[in-house]
N, C-alpha and C positions, 0 to 999 in steps of 0.2 A: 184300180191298179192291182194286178197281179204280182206276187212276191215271192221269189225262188231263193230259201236260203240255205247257204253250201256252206256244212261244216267239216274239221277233218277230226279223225283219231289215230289211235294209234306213235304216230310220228309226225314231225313234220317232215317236207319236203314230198308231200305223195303227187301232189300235182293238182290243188285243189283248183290253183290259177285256170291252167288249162284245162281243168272239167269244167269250169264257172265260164270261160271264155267262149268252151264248145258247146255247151247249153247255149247259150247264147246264141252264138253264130246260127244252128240251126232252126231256132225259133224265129230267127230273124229268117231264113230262107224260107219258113212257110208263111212272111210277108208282114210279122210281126213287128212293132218299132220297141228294142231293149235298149236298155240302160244298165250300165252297175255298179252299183256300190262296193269297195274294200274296206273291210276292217281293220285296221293292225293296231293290237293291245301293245304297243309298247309307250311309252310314257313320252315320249319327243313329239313334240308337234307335226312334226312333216319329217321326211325322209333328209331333209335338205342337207344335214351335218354327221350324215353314218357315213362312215367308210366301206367303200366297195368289198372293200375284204373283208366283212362280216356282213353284208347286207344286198350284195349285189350293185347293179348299179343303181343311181338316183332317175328315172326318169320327168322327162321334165312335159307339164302340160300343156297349153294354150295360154291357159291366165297368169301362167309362172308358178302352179301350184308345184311342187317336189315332194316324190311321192313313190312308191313301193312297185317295184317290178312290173308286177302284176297287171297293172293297170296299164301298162304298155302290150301288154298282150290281150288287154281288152280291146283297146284303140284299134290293133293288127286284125284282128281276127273280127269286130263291127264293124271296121271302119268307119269309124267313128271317131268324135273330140270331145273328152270330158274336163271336168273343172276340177281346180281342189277342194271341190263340196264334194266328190266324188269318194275320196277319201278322209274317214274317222278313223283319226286314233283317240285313246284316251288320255292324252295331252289336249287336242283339241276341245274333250270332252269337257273335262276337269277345268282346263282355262273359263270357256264359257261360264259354267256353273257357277265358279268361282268369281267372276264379273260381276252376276248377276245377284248375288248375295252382300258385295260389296254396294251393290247399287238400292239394296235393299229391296229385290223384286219378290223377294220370298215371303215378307212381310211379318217379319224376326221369328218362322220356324226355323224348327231344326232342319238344318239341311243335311242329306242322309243319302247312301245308295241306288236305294230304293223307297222313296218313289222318283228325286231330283235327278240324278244319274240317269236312269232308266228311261226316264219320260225326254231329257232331253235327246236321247239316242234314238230314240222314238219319232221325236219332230223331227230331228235333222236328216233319217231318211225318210220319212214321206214329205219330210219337203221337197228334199233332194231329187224321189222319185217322183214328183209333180211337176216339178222345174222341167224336167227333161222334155217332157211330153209325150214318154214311152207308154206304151200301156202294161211293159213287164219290166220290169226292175230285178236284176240279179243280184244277192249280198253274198260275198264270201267273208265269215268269219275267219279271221286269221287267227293262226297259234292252234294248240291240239286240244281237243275237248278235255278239261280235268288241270288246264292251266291256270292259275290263280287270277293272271290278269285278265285274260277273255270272259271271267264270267258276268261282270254286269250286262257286256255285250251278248249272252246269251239269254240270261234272266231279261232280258229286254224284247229281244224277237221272241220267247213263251210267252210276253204279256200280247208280242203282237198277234199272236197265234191265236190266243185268246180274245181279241178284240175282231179280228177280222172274220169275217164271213170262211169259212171253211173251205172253202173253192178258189179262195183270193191266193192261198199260202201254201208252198208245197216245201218240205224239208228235204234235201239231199245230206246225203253224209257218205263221206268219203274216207274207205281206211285201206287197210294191205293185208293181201294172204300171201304170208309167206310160205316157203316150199322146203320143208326137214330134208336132210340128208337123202333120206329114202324117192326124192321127189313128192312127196305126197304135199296137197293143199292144205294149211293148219288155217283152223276159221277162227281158234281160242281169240286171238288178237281182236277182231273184228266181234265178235259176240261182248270181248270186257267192253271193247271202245262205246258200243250199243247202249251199254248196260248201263255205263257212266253220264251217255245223254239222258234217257232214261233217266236218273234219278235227281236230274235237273229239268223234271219235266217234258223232256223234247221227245215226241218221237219220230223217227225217218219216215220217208212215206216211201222213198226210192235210195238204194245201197249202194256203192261205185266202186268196185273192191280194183285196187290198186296189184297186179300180179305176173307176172312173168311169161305163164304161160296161158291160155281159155279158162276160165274154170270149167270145170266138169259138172255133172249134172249135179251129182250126189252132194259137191259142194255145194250149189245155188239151192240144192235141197236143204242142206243143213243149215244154210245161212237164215234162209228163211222161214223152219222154223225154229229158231233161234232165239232170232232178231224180231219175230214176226213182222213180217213185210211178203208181199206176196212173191212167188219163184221169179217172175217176171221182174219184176220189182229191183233183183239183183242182177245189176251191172260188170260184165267182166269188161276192167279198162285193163286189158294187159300190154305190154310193152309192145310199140309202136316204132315202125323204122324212122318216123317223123313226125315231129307235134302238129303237122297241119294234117295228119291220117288222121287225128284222135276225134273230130266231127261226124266223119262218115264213120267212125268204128263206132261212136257212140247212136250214131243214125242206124246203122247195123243192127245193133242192142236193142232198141226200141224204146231205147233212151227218151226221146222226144215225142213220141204217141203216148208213153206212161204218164208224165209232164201235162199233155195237152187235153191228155183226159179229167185227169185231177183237179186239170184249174178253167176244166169248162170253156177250152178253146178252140178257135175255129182256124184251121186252115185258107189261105187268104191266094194259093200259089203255090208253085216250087219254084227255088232259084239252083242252077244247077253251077254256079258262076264259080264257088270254090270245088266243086267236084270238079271242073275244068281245067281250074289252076294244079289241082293233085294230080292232074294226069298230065300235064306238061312236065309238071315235077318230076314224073318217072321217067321220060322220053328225053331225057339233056342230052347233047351232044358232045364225045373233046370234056377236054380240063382247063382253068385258068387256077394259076397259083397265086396265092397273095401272101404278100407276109406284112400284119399287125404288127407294130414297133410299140410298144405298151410297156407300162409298171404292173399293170393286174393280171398280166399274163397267166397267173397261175389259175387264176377264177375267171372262168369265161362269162359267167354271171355277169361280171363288171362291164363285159360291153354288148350286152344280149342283145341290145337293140341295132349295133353295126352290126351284128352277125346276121341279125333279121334282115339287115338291109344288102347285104351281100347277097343273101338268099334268095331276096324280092326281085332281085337284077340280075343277076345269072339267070333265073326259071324266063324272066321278061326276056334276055339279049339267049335262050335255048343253050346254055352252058355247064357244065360241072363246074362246081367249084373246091379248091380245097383252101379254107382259110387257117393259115398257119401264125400262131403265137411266138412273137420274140420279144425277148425283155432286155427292154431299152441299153439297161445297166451294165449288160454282158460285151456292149461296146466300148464302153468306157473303161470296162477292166480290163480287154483283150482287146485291143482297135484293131489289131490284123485282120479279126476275125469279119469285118464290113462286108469283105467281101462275099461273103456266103450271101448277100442278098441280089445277086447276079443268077442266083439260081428262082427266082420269083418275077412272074409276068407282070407284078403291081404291087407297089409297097403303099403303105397308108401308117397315119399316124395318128391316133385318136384325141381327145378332150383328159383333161386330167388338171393337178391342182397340186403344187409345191415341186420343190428345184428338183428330188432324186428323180434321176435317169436320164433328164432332161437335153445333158451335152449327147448322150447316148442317140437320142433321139434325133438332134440336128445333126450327127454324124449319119444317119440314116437319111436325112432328107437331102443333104449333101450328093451322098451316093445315086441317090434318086434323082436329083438333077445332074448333077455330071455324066450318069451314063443313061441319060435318056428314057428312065421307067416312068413308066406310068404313074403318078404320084396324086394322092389326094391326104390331104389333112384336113382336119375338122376341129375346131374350137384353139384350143394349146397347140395341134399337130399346123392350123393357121401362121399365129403367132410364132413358131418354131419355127415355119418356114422363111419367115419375114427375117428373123433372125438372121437365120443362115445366109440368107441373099444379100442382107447389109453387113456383114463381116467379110463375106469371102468375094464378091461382085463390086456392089455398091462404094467398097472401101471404108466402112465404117469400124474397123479393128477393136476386136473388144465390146462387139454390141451386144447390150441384153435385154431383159426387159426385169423390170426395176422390182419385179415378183421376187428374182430371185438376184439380186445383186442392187441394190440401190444406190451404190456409187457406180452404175457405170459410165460412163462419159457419153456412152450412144443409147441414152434411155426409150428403144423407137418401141416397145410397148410399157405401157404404162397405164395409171388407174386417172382416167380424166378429172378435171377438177372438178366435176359436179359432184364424184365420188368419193372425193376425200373426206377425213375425220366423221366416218360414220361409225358408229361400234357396233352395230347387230350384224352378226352373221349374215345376215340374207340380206343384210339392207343396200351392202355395197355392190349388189349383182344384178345384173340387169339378167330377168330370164322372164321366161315366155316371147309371144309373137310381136315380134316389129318386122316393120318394110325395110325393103332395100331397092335402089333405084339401081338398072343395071346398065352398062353402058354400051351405049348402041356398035354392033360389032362383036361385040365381045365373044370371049368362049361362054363366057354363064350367059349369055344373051341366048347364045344359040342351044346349051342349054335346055335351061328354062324352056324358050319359046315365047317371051315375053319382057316388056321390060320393068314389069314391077312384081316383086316376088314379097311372100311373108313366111317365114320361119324361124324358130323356136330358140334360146337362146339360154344360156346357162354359163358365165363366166364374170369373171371382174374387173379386169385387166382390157385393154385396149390400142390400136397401136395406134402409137402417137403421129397425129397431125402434121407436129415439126419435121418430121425426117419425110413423109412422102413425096416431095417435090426430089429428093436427091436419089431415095429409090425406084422410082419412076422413072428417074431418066438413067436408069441403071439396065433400065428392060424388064421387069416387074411393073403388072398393072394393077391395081384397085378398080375392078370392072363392076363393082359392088356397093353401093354408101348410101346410111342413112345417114342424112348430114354431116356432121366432121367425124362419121367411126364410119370405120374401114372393114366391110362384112366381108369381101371376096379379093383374093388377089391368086392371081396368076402368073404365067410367063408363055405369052403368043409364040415364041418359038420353040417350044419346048413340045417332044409328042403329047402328052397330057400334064397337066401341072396345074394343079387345083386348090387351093384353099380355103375354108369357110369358117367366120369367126360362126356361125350358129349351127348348131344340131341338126341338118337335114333325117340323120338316122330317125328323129321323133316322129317322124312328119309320113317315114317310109309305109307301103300299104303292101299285102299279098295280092300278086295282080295288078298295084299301080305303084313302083317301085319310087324312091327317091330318086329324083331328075341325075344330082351328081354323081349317084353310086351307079346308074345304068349306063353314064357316058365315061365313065371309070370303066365298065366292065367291056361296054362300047369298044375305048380304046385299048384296051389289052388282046382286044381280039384282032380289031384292025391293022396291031401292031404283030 
């Protein structure tokens, strides 16, 4: 097993995700099978209970694991499905450890950093990288080199460094040149950041300098000798008009020949499959307007993966897109102002979790079916729609869903009783992969293109059973079901009108877009 591990300095936010993704992706087009592993030092088990607003979104896996950004940009960019073995944090660490000292497996030493810590961070990625049956394994340490919590994490890959064959293990590090006043490249930043792996034992073998504009020579001179790492060695990732440039810029760089030499790899092929999708990328035709009806409005973070998936669908349906943020709230405090969504070719409603914004939001879906847009919602934006159709259609006056009003008379979403009195956070949510059967005819039938689908789920709440025979015969269809939960409904007379209790966005690929978000982009165009 070969093992590529990406640290950062300097700052966070440089881009370690997408350097670790774009390694990746390249190594796989000279025919290689990768894998990869995230770090993130923070003390939580899983991503599952952060708030978007400090964390970005939750992305959610196959197995249900919930988990850090990042790994959703692994999935896009391998296209590929990983587990939440995929992701270590030091909650998970620490939990284990701790198990196993309860259980007496240590056999009453002292349990300690190093070696208990260490060694199991150690097994759980070459387990992990075994499991997979990749022959390269990507690690991105998360957090900045010289953070207190990433070091066991780090003192852990020196011991692999130390244990592995020399050829097996190539170190990337990644930081920022910033640019003074004058324009000039400052490399101090990048030389501390060295200096500080360095005296944790580590040192780079290849440099990713994070920068605005090419570095110059005299910089990749200085860096390297510096840093000592050889001229070549140093990476200019400078600012990219697109995250899916950043493979072929890094292929440009000689990024993946420095890599393949060091770890004594063979080229197997070229794939030229995403350099094909970048140039469709350039060549869109027209615009299509959308406007997101969201609470995280301000942090586009929060829904990176619907952005990806807009993006997947307009380059597939040859479109420009411009994806517009509106927050929910701003409806509810102004309603006149609805109308401003008469100026958007397709409104969308996304997933989310507590009552704010929430009426905002079915004043939006409202609009969207009354005047004929093109409408898709996904998870709550589902839910909300179902809402909307039983108070204002259906005749259901006052209907909610008991998340956020628990007396209300028309409880048509609710938490089924399998799910009741549970008290863990995650226990009451159904997420990851289940089926849905879809129903012959249907929009999702046609669709899909088949009548059995499997996608990705993340929510608690469900709508209720009791009421579909009366919203059904309202003209709303549940074209969608696994057994008595309602994944998809619809309205056949409507130009598009979509909704999905599960996460298509999880699912979306570059080059093989999400089924709903292409017949979303589909129908905006046809319209």
């Amino acid at each position: 097993m070969k093992y590529i591990i990406v640290t950062g300095g300097v700052m966070s936010g440089l881009g370690k995700g997408i350097t670790t993704a774009s390694i990746g992706r390249n190594l796989k087009n000279k025919g290689h099978k990768v894998t990869a592993i995230k770090i993130d030092p923070y003390i939580n088990i899983d991503a599952g209970t952060m708030s978007p607003f400090q964390h970005g979104e939750v992305y959610v896996l196959k197995d249900g694991g919930e988990v850090d950004l990042d790994l959703g940009n692994y999935e896009r960019f391998l296209d590929t499905e990983l587990t939440r073995e995929h992701n270590l944090t030091t909650g998970k660490i620490y939990e284990s450890v701790i198990s196993k000292e309860r259980r007496g497996e240590y056999l009453g030493k002292t349990v300690q950093i190093i070696p208990h810590i260490t060694n199991e961070i150690k097994d759980r990625i070459r387990r992990v990288a075994a499991k997979s049956g990749a022959d390269i394994c990507l690690i991105e340490v998360g957090g900045t080199v010289g953070d207190i919590e990433s070091m066991p994490f780090l003192e852990a890959v020196r011991q692999m460094h130390r244990e592995e064959p020399k050829e097996n293990l190539a170190f990337v590090h990644v930081t920022l040149v910033p640019m003074d006043p004058q324009g000039d490249q400052k490399t101090k930043p990048t030389q501390h950041s060295v200096k500080e792996l360095r005296q944790l034992g580590l040192k780079p073998n290849i440099i990713v300098t994070r920068c605005k504009e090419p570095l110059l020579e005299s910089t990749v001179s200085k860096i390297s000798l510096f840093c000592d790492v050889a001229e070549e060695a140093v990476i200019s990732a400078h600012d990219a008009d697109d995250i899916y440039e950043v493979p072929l810029m890094m292929e440009e760089e000689g990024l993946t020949d420095i890599l393949m030499k060091h770890l004594e790899l063979s080229s197997f092929g070229s794939d030229d499959a995403w350099a094909k999708m970048v140039d469709r990328m350039h060549n869109l035709k027209g615009e299509v307007r959308i406007g997101i009806v969201g609470k995280y409005t301000h942090l586009e973070d929060s829904y990176l993966s619907i952005s990806a998936s807009i993006k997947h669908a307009a380059i597939e349906c040859g479109v420009n897109y411009e994806a517009c943020w509106i927050n929910a709230e701003s409806f509810e405090e102004e309603p006149d102002t609805i109308s401003c969504l008469s100026e958007y070719d397709g409104i969308l409603v996304p997933g989310g979790f507590g009552e704010r914004g929430t009426e905002g939001k079915i004043m939006a879906i409202q609009y969207a079916r009354e005047n004929n847009i093109p409408y898709l919602g996904l998870c709550l934006g589902m839910q909300l729609s179902v809402i909307e159709f039983a108070r204002n259609v259906a005749g259901l006056e006052n209907a909610n869903s008991t998340e956020f009003d628990e007396n209300t008379p028309y409880p048509v979403i609710d938490i089924l009783p399998e799910q009741e009195n549970v008290v863990d956070m995650g226990a009451t949510m159904r997420l990851g992969d289940y089926e849905a059967d879809l129903k012959p005819g249907s929009l999702a039938e046609k669709i899909y293109g088949q009548s059995k689908i499997v996608e990705r789920h993340r929510h608690r709440y469900e709508v209720n059973p009791n009421y579909v025979d009366k919203i059904e015969a309202s003209g709303m269809v549940f074209s969608g079901k696994n057994r008595n939960r309602m994944e998809i409904a619809e309205i056949p007379d409507h130009k598009f009108f979509f909704g999905s209790q599960f996460h298509p966005e999880f699912k979306s690929r570059p080059g093989n877009p999400s089924p709903p978000f292409k017949a979303f982009i589909q129908a905006i165009l046809d319209k």
